[in-house]
C-alpha positions in Angstrom: 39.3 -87.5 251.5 40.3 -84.8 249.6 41.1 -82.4 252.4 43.2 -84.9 254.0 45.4 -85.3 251.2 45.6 -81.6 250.8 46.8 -81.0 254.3 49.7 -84.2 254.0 51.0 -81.9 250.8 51.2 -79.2 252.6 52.6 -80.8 255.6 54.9 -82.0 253.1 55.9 -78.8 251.6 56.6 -77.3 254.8 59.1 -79.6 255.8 60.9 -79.3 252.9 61.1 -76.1 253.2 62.5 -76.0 257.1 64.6 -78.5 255.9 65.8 -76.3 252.6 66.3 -73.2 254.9 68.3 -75.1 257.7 70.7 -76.7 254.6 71.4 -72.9 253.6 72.9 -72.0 256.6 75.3 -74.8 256.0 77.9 -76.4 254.0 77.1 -79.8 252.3 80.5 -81.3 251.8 81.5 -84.9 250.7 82.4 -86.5 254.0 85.6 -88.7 254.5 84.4 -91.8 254.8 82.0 -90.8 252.0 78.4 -89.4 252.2 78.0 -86.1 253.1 78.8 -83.8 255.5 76.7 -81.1 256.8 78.9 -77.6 258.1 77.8 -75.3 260.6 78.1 -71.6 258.6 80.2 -68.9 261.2 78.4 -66.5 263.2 78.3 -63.1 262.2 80.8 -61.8 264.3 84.0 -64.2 265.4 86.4 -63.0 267.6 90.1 -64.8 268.0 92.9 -64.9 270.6 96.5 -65.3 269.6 95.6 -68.3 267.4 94.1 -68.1 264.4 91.6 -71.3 265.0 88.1 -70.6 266.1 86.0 -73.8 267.7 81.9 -74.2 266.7 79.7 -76.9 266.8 82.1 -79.4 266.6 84.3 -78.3 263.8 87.4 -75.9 263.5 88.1 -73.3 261.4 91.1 -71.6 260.3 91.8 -68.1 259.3 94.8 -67.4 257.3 93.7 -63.6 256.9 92.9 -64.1 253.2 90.3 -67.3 253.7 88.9 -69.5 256.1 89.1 -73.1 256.2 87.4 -75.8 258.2 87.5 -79.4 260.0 86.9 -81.5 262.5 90.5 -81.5 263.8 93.5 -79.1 264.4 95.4 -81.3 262.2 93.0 -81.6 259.2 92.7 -82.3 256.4 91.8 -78.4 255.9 88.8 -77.2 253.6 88.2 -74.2 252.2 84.7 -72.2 253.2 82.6 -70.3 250.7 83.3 -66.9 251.2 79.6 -67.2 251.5 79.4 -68.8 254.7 82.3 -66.6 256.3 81.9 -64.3 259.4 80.5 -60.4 258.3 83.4 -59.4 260.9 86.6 -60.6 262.1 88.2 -59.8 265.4 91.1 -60.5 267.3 92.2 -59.7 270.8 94.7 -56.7 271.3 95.6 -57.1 266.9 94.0 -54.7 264.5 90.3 -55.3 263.5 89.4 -57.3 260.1 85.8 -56.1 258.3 84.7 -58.9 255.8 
């Protein structure tokens, strides 16, 4: 009996720990109709066009240059990102390249 209960802990503590890795690569963020709201972090390397909106997984984010924002629509409302959880690189077609 005891064996069984050791592997359910350990079970246990695995999954918590997949589960506290995966929530690191994200942003937890109160949701709008309340809850929460888990954010997909930016690849490493994001390149724009013209525009300074990037798509991924669903949400959209915004660089001003000096920050990056994020939502689920073009028309907000806007959030800022942890500088945490921004791209290590920046690029834009035919502008000047942005290091982070």
């Amino acid at each position: 009996m005891k064996n069984g209960r050791m592997k359910s802990r350990v079970f246990m503590l695995s999954a918590l720990g997949v589960l506290v890795f995966a929530l690191s690569a994200c942003v937890v963020a109160p949701g709008r109709g309340g809850g929460l709201e888990v954010v997909p972090v930016l690849p490493t390397v994001v390149e724009l066009d013209m525009e300074p909106y990037y798509t991924y997984s669903g949400y959209v984010y915004y660089y001003s240059g000096d920050r990056w924002l994020y939502s689920t629509s073009r028309n907000g409302p806007w959030t800022e990102l942890p500088r945490s959880h921004w791209p290590r690189e920046t690029r834009r077609r035919g502008w000047e390249r942005h290091e982070h």
